[in-house]
C-alpha positions in Angstrom: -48.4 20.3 14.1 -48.2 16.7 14.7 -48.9 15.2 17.9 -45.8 14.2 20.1 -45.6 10.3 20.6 -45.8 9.2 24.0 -42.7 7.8 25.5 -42.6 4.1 25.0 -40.8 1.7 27.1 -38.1 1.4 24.9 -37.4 4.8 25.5 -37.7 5.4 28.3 -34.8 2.7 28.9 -32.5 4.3 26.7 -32.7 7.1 28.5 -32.1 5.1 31.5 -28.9 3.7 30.0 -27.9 6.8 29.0 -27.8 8.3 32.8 -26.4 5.1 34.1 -23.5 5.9 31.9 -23.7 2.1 30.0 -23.0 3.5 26.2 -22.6 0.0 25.0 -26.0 -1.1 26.0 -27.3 2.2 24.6 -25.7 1.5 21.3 -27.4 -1.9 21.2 -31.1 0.1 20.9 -32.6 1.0 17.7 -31.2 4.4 15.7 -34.6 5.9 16.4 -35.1 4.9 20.0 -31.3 6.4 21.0 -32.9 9.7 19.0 -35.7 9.8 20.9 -34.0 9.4 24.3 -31.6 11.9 23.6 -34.2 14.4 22.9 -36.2 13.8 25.5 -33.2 14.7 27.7 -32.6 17.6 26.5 -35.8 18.3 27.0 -35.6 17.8 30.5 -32.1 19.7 30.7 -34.3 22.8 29.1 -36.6 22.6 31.5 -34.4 21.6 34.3 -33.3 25.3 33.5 -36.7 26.9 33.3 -37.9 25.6 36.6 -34.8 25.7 38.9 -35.4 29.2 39.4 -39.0 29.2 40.6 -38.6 26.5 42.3 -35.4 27.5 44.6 -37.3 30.4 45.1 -40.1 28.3 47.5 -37.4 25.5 48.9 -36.0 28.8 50.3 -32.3 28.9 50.9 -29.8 27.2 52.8 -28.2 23.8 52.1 -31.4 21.6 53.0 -33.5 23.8 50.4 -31.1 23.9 47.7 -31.0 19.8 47.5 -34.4 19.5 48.0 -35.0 22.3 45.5 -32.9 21.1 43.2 -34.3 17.3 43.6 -37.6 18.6 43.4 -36.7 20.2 39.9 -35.3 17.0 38.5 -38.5 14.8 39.4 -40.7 17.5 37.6 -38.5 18.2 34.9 -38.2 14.3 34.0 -42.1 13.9 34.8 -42.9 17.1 32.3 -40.5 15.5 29.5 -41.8 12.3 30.1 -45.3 13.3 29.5 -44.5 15.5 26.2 -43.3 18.3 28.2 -43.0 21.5 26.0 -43.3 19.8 22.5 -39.4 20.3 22.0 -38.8 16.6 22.2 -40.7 15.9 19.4 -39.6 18.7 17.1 -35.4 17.3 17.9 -36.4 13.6 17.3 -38.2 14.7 13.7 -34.9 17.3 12.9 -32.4 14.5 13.8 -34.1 11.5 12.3 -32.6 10.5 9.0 -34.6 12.2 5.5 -34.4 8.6 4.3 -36.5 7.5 7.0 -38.9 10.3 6.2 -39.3 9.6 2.9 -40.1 6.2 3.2 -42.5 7.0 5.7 -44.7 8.8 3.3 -44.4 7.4 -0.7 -46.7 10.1 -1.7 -43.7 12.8 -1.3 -42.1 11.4 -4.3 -45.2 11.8 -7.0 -45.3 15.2 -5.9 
């Protein structure tokens, strides 16, 4: 398994753009930047989902703990995504990245 790329700046401003709903400046990113940032949402939506129950479970309930529980769930979820979180990032940028791209990454697929 290959190691997941760290999030580079570039990124990590698409993704930016794409919760500040600006899709114009998104568009104006590289293909394979927008890929990444999408997945790396995703990513965070997953485990958004994972965590929301554990952590509701110690805000406690009530109003005050179900923002702060479900604040608190967003900051880890975007900080475990952004850090390479569960690998899925990785695995949706290399399924939705163009074969072409693939193939001209590695030459040696063709003599084969």
């Amino acid at each position: 398994m290959s190691a997941v790329a760290p999030i580079s700046p570039n990124t990590a401003a698409a993704a930016a753009l794409a919760g500040s709903g600006k899709p114009a400046a998104l568009r104006a990113l590289p293909k394979s930047e927008q890929v990444r940032a999408a997945a790396g949402q995703f990513e965070a939506i997953i485990l958004r989902q994972l965590l929301s129950d554990s952590v509701g479970k110690i805000m406690g309930d009530g109003p005050a703990g179900n923002m702060y529980g479900f604040m608190l769930t967003d900051v880890i979820a975007s900080k475990l995504s952004e850090g390479g979180g569960l690998g899925l990032s990785g695995m949706l940028t290399q399924q939705l990245s163009p074969r072409a791209s693939l193939a001209e990454a590695d030459p040696t697929e063709d003599s084969k």
